[in-house]
C-alpha positions as CSV (number, residue, x, y, z in Angstrom):
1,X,4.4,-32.5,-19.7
2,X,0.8,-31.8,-18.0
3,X,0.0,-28.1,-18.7
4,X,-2.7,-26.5,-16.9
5,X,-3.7,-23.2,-18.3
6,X,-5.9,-20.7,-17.1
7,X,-6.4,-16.6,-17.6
8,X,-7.0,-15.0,-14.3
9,X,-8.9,-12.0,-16.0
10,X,-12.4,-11.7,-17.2
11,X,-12.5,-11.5,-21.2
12,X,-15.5,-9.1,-22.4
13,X,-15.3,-8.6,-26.3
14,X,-11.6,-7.8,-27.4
15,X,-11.2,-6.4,-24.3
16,X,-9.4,-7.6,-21.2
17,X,-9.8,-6.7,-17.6
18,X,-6.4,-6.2,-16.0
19,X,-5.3,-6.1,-12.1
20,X,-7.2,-3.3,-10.9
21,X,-10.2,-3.1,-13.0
22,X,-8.4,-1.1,-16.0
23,X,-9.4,-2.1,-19.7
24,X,-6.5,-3.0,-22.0
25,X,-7.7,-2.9,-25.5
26,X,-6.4,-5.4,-28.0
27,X,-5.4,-3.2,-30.5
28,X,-2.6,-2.0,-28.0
29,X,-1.2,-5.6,-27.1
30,X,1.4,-5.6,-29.3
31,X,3.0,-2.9,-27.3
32,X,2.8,-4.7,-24.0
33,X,5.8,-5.3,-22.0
34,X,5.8,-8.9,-21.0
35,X,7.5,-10.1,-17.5
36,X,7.2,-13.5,-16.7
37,X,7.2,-15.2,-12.9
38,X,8.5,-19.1,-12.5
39,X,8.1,-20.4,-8.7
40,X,8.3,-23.6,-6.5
41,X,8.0,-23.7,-3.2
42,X,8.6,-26.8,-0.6
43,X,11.0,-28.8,-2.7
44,X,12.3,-30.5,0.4
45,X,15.5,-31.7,-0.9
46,X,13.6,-33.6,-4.4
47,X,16.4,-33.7,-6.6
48,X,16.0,-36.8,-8.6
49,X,12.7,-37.6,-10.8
50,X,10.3,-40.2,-8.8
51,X,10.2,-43.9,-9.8
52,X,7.9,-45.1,-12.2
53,X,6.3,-47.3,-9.6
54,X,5.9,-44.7,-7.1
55,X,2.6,-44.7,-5.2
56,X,1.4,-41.0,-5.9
57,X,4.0,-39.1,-8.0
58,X,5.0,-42.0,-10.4
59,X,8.0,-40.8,-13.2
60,X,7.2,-36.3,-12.1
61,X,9.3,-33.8,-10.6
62,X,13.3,-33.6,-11.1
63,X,15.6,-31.1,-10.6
64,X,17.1,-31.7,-14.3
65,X,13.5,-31.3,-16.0
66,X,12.7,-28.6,-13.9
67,X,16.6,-26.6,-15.1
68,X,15.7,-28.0,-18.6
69,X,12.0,-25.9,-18.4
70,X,12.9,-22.7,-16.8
71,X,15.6,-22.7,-19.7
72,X,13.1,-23.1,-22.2
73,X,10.9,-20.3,-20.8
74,X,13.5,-17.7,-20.7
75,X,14.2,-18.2,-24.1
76,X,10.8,-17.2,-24.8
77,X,10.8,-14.3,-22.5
78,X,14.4,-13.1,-21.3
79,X,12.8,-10.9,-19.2
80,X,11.9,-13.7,-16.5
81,X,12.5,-14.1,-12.4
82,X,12.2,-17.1,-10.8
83,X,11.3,-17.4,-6.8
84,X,11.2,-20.0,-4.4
85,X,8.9,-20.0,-1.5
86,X,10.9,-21.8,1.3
87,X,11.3,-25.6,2.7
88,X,14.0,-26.1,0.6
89,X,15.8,-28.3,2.9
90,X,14.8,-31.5,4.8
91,X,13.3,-34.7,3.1
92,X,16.1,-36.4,1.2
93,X,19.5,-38.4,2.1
94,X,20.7,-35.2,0.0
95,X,19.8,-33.3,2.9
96,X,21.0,-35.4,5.7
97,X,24.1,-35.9,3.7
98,X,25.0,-32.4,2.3
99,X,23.5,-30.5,4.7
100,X,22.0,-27.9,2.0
101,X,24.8,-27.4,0.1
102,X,23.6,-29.5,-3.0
103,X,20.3,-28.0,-3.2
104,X,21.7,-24.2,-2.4
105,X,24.5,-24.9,-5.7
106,X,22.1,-26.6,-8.0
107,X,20.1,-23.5,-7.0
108,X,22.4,-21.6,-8.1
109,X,23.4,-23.2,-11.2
110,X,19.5,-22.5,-11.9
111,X,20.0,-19.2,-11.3
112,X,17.2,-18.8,-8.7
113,X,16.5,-14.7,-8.3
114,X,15.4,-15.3,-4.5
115,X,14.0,-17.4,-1.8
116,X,12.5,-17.1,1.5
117,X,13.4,-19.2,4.3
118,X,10.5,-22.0,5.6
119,X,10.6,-23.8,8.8
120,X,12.3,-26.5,7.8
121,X,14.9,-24.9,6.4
122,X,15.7,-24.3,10.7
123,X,16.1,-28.2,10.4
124,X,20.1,-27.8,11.7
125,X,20.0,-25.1,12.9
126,X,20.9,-21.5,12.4
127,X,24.5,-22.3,12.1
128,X,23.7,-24.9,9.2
129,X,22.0,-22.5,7.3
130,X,24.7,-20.1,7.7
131,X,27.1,-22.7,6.4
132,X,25.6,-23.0,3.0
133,X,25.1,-19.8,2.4
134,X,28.6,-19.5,0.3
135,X,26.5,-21.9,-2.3
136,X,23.8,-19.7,-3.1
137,X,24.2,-16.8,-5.7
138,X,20.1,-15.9,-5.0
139,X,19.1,-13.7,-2.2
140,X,17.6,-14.9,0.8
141,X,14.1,-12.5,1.3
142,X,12.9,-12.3,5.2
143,X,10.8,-9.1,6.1
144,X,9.4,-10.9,9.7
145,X,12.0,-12.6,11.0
146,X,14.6,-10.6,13.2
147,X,18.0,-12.2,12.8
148,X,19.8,-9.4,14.4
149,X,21.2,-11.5,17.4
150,X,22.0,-13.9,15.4
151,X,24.7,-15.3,13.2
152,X,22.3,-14.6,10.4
153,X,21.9,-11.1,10.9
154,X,23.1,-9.2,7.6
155,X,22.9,-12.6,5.7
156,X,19.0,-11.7,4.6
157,X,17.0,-9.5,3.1
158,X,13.1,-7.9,4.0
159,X,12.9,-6.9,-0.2
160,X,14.6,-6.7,-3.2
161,X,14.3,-4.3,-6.1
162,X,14.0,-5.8,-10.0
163,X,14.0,-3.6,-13.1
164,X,13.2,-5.6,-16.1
165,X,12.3,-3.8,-19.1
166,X,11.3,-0.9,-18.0
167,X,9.2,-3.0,-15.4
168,X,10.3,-2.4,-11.5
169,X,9.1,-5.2,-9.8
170,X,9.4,-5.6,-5.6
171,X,9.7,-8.9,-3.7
172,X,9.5,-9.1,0.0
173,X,9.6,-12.4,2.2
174,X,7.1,-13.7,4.9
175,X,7.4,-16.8,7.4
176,X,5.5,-18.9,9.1
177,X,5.6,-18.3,13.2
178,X,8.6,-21.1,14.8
179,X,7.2,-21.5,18.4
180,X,5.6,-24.4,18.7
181,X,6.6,-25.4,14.9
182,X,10.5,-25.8,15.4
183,X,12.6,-26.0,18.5
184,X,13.8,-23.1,20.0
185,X,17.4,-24.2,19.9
186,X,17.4,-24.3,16.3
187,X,16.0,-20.7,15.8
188,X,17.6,-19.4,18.8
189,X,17.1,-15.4,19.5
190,X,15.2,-15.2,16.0
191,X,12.6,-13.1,16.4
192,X,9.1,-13.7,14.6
193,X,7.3,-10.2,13.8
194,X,4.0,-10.0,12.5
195,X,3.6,-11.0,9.0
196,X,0.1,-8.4,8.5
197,X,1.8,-5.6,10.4
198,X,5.2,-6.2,8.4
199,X,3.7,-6.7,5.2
200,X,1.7,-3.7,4.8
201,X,4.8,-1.8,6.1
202,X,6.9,-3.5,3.6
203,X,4.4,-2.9,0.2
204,X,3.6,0.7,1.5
205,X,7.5,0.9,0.9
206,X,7.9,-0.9,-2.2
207,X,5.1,0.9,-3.7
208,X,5.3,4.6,-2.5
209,X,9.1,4.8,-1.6
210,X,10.3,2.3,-4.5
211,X,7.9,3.5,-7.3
212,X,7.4,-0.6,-8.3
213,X,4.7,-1.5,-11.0
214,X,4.7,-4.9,-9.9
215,X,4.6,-6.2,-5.8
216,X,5.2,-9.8,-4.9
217,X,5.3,-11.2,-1.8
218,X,6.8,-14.9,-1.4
219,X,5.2,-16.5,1.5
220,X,6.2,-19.4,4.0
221,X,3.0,-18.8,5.9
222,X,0.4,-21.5,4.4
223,X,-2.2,-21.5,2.0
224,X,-5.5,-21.7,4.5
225,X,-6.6,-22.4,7.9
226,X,-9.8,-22.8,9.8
227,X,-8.2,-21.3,12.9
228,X,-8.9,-17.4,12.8
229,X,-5.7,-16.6,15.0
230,X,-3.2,-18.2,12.4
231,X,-1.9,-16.0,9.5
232,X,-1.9,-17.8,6.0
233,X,-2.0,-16.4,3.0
234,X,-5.9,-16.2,1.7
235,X,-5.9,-13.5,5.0
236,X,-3.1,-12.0,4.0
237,X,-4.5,-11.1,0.5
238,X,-7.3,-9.3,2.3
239,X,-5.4,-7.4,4.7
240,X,-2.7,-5.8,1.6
241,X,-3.3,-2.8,-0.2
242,X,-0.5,-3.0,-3.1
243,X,0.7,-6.8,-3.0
244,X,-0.1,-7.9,-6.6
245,X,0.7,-11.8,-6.2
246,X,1.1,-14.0,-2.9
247,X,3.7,-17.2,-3.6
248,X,3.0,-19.5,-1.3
249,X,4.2,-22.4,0.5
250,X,4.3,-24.8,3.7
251,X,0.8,-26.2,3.6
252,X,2.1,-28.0,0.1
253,X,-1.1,-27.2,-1.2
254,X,-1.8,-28.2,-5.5
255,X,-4.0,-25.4,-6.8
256,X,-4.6,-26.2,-10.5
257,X,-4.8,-21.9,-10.6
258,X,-4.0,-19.2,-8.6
259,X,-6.9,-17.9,-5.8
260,X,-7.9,-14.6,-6.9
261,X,-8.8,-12.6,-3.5
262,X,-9.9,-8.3,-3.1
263,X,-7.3,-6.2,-1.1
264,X,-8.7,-3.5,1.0
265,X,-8.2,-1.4,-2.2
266,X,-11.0,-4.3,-3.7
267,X,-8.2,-4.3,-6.4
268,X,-7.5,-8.6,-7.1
269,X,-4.4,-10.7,-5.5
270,X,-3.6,-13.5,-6.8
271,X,-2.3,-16.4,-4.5
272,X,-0.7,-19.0,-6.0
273,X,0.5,-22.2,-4.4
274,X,2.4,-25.4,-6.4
275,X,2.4,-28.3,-4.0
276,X,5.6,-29.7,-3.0
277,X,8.9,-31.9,-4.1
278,X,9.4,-29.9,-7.5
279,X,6.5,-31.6,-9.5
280,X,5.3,-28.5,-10.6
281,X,6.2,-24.9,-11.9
282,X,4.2,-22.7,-11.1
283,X,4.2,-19.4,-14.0
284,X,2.4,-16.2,-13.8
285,X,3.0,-13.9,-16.9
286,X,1.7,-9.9,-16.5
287,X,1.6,-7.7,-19.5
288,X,2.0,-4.0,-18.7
289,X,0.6,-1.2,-21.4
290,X,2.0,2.4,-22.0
291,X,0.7,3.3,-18.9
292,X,1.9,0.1,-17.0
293,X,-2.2,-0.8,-16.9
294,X,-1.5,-4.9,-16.3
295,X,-3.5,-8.1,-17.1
296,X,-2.2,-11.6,-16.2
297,X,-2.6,-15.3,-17.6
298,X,-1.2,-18.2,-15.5
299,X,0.3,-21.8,-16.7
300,X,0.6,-24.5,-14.2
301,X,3.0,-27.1,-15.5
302,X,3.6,-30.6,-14.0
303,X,7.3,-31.3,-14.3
């Protein structure tokens, strides 16, 4: 395996520079608490390792390596969640054979914490989502779209609470905008809501309301765009006050490290994006002190 490592804070002396411009000495690191982050986002149905011949991914990705990793760093760090960031269905004969059901119960079996839901994950329809959902033991996180008249209302979440050692850490969901991306008779009465609007809502509540040391938003809305009038998630970094990390998807977009971008606070986001069919892991690790003061280091991993 490839490993790509990088620390997202500055280093001055023995000091390090955490999330919000607070110094963590390194005297006081060995009372850290340590919570670890594994994501993928825009699997698309990649279940199997690619060939050895193939033309750009040749012998990388696999869902077995993938289960086989993730196991490896909870062992080192039982305090652990692991996120996907939508388009998990749609790309496979798995897909057009199962339906969903495969990826939603090897999913499971992985013991994903939560996804949100991508475009293609529409790809049959409400109804076909709804069908797998008895496969997935993870939560399905959706803060901007309205599923009230539909058969998915109730079946998704706009955040979910985590408290790992001592750590409370919120997650809320963001997707992309499905006119003009999927057909309406798929998405039916959904209703898109905007994902600025709803996500400084949604942080204001996990933050103030929920007390949480740690916010993470996993986001279906793309990386980057030239076009001004189309959310993505660089914007959306700017426009936060409490969002700590941005896991991103659609755009399938390899960043060898996470984008660190100012909030309107000027306190750092980082955005973190992994490609697509399961060839890499992406891993963010925070380190909280007595007085939950956090750094972060960051491992890309190619599976």
């Amino acid at each position: 395996m490839q490993r790509r490592k990088f620390i997202t804070n500055s280093v001055a002396s023995s000091a390090f520079v955490g999330l919000g411009g607070l110094a963590l000495s390194s005297c006081s690191q060995s009372a850290e608490k340590h919570i670890t982050i594994l994501h993928t986002n825009d699997v698309h149905s990649h279940i199997d390792t690619f060939s050895k011949d193939h033309s750009f991914y040749p012998n990388l990705g696999g869902l077995a390596r993938r289960a086989s990793l993730v196991n490896s760093i909870r062992k080192e760090n039982q305090n652990t969640l692991l996120f996907d960031a939508g388009d998990i269905f749609q790309g496979t004969p798995y897909f057009n054979f199962y339906g969903g059901e495969l990826e939603f119960k090897l999913m499971s079996m992985m013991k994903y914490d939560a996804a949100t839901i991508g475009n293609h994950d529409f790809d049959n329809g409400l109804k076909g989502i709804y069908a797998q959902l008895p496969h997935a033991t993870f939560d399905f996180l959706s803060a901007n779209y309205d599923f009230r008249n539909t058969v998915l209302d109730g079946h998704t979440k706009p955040f979910k609470t985590y408290l790992l050692n001592g750590i409370k850490i919120g997650v809320y969901g963001l997707g992309i905008q499905l006119a003009g991306l999927v057909t309406k008779i798929l998405y039916k009465e959904t209703r898109y809501l905007n994902p600025f609007e709803i996500a400084l809502d949604t942080e204001r509540t996990l933050k103030e309301d929920e007390h949480c040391d740690l916010v993470i938003c996993l986001s279906h809305l793309g990386y980057a765009y030239e076009s001004e009038n189309k959310p993505d998630d660089l914007t959306l970094a700017t426009k936060t006050k409490y969002t700590n990390l941005i896991i991103g998807g659609h755009t399938h977009t390899f960043l060898d490290k996470p984008t660190i971008v100012k909030n309107m606070n000027d306190n750092e986001v980082l955005v973190n994006q992994v490609g697509c069919f399961g060839i890499n892991l992406g891993r963010i690790d925070f380190y909280f002190d007595s007085a939950n003061n956090k750094r972060s280091n960051g491992v890309s991993i190619t599976i």
